[in-house]
C-alpha positions in Angstrom: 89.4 114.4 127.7 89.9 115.4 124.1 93.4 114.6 121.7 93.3 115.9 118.5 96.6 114.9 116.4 96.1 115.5 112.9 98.7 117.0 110.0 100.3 115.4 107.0 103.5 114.0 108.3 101.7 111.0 109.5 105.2 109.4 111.2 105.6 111.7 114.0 101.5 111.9 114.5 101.5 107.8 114.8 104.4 108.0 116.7 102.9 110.1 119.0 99.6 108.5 118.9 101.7 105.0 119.9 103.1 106.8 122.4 99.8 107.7 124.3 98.6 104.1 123.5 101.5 102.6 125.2 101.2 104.8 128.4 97.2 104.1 128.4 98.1 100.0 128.4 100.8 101.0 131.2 98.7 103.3 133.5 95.7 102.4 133.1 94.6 98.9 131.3 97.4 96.3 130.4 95.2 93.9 128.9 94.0 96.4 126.3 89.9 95.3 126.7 89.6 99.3 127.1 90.7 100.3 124.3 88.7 100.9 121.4 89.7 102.2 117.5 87.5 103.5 115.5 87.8 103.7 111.6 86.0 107.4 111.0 86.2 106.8 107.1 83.2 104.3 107.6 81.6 104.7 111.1 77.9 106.2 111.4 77.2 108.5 114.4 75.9 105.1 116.6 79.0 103.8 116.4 80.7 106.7 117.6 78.4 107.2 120.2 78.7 103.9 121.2 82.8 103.9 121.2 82.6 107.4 123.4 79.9 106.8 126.0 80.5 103.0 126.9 82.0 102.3 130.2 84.5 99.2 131.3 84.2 97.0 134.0 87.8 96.0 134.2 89.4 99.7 134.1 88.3 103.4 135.9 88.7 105.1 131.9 88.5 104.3 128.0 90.9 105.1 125.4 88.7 105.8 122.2 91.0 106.4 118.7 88.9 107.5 116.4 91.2 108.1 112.5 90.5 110.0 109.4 86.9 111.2 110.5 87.4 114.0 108.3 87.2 112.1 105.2 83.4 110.1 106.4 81.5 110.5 103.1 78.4 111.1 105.4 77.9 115.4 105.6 75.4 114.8 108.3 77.6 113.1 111.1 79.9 116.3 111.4 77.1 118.6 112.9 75.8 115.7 114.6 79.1 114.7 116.3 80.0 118.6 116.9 76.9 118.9 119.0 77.3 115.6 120.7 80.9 116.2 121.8 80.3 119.6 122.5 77.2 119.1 125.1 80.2 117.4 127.2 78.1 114.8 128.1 79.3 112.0 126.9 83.1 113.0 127.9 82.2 113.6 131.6 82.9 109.3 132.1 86.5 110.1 132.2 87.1 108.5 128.8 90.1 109.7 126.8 89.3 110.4 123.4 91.8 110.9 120.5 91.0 112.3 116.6 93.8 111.1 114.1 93.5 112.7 110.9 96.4 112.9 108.3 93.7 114.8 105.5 92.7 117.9 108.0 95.3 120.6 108.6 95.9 124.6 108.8 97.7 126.9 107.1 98.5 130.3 108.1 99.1 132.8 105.8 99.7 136.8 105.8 96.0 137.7 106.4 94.4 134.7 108.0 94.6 130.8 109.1 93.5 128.5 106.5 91.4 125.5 107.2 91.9 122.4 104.8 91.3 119.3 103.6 93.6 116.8 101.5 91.6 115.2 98.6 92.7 111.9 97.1 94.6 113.9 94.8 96.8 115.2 97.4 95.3 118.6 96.7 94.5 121.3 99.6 91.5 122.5 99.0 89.3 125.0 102.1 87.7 122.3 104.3 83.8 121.8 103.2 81.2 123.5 105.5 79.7 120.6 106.8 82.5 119.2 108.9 84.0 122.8 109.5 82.2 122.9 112.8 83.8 119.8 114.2 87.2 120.6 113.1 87.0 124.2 114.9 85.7 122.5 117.7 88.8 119.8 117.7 90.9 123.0 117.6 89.9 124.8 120.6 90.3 121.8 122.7 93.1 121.9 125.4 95.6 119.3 124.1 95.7 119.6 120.2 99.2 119.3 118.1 99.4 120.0 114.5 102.0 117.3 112.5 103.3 119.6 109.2 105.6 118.0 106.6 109.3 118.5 107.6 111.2 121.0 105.5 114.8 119.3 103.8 116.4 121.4 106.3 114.1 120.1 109.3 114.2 116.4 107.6 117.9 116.9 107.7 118.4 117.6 111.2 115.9 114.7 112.4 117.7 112.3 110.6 121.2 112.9 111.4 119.3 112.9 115.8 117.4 109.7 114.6 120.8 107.9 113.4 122.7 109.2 117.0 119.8 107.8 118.9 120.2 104.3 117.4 123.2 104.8 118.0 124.8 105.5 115.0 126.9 108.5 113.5 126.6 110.7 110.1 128.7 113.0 108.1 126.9 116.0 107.3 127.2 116.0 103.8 125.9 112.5 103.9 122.7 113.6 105.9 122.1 116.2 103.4 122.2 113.9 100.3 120.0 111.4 102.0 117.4 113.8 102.4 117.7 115.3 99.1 116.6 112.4 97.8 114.2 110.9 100.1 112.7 114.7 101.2 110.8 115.2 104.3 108.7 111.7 104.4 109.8 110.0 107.5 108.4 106.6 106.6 110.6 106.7 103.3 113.2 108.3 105.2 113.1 105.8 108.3 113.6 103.0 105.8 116.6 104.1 104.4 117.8 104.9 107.9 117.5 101.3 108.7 119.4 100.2 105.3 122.4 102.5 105.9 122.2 101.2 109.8 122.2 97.5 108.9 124.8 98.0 106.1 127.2 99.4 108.5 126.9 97.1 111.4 127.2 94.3 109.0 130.5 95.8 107.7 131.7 96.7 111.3 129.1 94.8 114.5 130.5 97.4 116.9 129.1 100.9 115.6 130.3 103.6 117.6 134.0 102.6 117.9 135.7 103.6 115.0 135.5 106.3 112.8 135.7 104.2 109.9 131.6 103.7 110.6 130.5 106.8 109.9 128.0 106.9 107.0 129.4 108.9 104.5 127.9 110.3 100.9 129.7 107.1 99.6 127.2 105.3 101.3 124.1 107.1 101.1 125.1 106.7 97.0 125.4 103.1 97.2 122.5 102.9 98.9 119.9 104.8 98.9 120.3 106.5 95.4 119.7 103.1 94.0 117.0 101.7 96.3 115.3 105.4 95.2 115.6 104.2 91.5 115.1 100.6 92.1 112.0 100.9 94.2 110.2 103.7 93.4 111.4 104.9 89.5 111.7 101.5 88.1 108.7 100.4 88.9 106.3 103.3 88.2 108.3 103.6 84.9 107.1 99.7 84.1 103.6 101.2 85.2 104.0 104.0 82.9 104.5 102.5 79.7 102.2 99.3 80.8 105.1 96.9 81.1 102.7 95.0 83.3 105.0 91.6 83.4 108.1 93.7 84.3 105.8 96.2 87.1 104.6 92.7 89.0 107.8 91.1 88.9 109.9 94.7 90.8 106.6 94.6 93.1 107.1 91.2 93.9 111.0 91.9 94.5 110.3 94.7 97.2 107.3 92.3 98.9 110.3 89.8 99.2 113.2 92.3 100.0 111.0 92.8 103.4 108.9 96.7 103.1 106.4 96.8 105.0 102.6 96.9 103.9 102.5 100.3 105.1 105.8 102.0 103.7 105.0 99.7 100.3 101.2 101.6 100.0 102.6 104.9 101.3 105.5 104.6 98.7 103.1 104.0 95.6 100.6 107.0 96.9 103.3 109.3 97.0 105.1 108.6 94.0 101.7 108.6 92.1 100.9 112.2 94.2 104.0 113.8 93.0 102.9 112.7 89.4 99.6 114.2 89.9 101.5 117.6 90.7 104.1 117.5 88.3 101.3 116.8 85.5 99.0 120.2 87.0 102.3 122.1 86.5 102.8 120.8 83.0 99.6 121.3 81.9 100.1 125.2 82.9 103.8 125.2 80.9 106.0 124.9 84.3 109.3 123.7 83.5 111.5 120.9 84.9 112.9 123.7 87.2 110.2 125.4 88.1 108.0 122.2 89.3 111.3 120.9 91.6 111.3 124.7 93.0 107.4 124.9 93.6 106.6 121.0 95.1 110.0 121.2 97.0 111.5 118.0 95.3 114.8 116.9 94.1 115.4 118.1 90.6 116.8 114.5 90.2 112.9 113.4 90.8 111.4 115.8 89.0 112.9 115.2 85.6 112.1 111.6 85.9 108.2 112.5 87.1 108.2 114.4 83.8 109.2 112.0 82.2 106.4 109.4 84.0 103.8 112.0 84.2 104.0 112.2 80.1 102.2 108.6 79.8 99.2 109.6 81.9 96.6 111.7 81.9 94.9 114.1 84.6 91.9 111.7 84.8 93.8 108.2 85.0 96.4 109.7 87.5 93.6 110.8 89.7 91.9 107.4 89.2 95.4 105.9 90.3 95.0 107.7 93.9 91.3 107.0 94.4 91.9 103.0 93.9 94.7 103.6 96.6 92.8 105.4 99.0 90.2 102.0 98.8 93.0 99.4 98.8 94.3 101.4 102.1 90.7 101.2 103.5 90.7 97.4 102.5 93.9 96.6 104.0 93.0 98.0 107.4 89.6 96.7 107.6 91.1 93.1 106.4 89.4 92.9 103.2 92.5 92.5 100.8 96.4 91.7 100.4 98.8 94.3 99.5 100.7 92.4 97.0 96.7 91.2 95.5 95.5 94.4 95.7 98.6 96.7 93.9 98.7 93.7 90.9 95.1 94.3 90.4 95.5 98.2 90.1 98.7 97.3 88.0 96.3 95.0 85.9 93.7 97.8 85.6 96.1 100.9 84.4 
């Protein structure tokens, strides 16, 4: 069997990728020994070979997770892998196999579907011949799901269901603020979710009980609007104007205020994305306006990306991404620290 799960909102495709994992370890293998992931960034076709066809002695299937195979570097393992998988040889031991890919998506449009790949620049440009085989392939298979970016209005109603299913309750207005500022990235989103949460049951244990726990705009303002300029503006305005001292010492704060490794990388590839964008649009003459209208963002975070984006060029904001991209591939393959790795890149802008 075949999963492909692959899109840019990466929060519900992991959540649905933990999902399958967990019911694997509770069907099938508890112990995990079946279970097998795969980093497709840096694997060579033996290894992937190896991951699909090998059998286990202690369970009847494997679960094979094989991420991002869609950014390899190697042109030659698409065609190879495309004809592997698609002999149907090597799938007929039962073995479950699941693609994760955040990079590889579609896009329909009036006349036709778009195929695409997300470069380091967070650009979408038409997926490269080579692995356009594979991906077609992953397409047609039986269970596929495609994870797009949630709109505000999408972003809005998941959060206000997320926040009842923690049990927790939301004004409207205050669901609508939040996600004007945070937008449609779940992992950002999430985290704020959790604040808001943990501020209100500290101010009153028993949530659901009184109305006086609802979070309200007040909240959200409190909140979120300064955690937004705290963590993200403040420091990528020390990073800007190469206040290195002050850009280390706000990094250090959020490493010690508890983010995660993950939401802490994701935060700085984002921001520095936007700021890619917002400096393509200036370069063409787009106003403040105009860039919050076209890359659907506040106009609250466009203005200050204007402002950021002014200090840097096209080359050193593309730079920025690709040394992100390798510090995400170090973390995961346990190379480097996230708080080492960002003060290096904070050294070197």
């Amino acid at each position: 069997m075949i999963i492909f799960l692959f899109g840019e909102d990466t929060w519900r495709s992991r959540q649905k990728l933990k999902e399958l994992k967990d019911k694997f370890l509770r069907d099938v293998d508890a112990s995990g020994s079946s279970l097998t992931v795969v980093d497709g960034r840096a694997a060579s076709l033996k290894d992937l070979k190896e991951a699909i066809s090998a059998s286990s002695l202690l369970a009847k299937k494997r679960l094979v997770i094989i991420e991002e195979i869609f950014s390899n570097k190697s042109t030659s393992i698409f065609v190879a892998l495309n004809n592997y998988l698609a002999d149907r040889r090597p799938v007929k031991n039962d073995n479950i196999i699941i693609f994760w890919d955040s990079r590889a998506k579609t896009k329909k449009t009036k006349n036709k579907e778009e195929l695409l790949f997300t470069d380091s620049a967070g650009r979408d440009k038409p997926l490269a011949k080579a692995p356009l085989g594979l991906f077609k392939f992953l397409l047609k298979q039986k269970y596929t799901q495609q994870f797009n970016q949630l709109s505000n209005t999408a972003a809005t109603n998941w959060a206000k269901k997320e926040i009842e299913r923690r049990g927790g309750k939301i004004s409207l207005p205050a669901t609508q603020l939040l996600t004007s500022l945070v937008g449609g990235d779940l992992w950002q989103l999430n985290n704020e979710i959790d604040k808001l949460l943990n501020y209100k049951l500290a101010s009153q244990p028993k949530l659901t009980e009184s109305k006086e726990t609802v979070i309200e705009t007040s909240d959200v303002e409190k909140l979120v609007r300064g955690s937004f300029d705290e963590n993200i503006f403040a420091l990528t305005d020390a990073i800007s104007i190469r206040n290195k001292a002050l850009a280390a010492k706000l990094l250090e704060e959020q490493i010690e205020a508890g983010l995660t490794n993950s939401y802490l990388l994701n935060m700085f590839t984002r921001q520095f994305r936007i700021l890619l964008q917002i400096k393509q649009a200036l370069v063409v003459g787009h106003s403040p306006r105009k860039i919050s209208s076209e890359l659907k963002i506040h106009p609250f975070v466009a203005q200050k990306g204007v402002s950021q984006a002014s200090h840097f060029s096209l080359p050193q904001l593309k730079n920025i991404l690709n040394q992100l991209v390798n510090i995400d591939y170090q973390m995961k393959s346990g190379g480097i620290g996230i708080e080492t790795a960002l003060n290096l890149l904070i050294a070197k802008i």
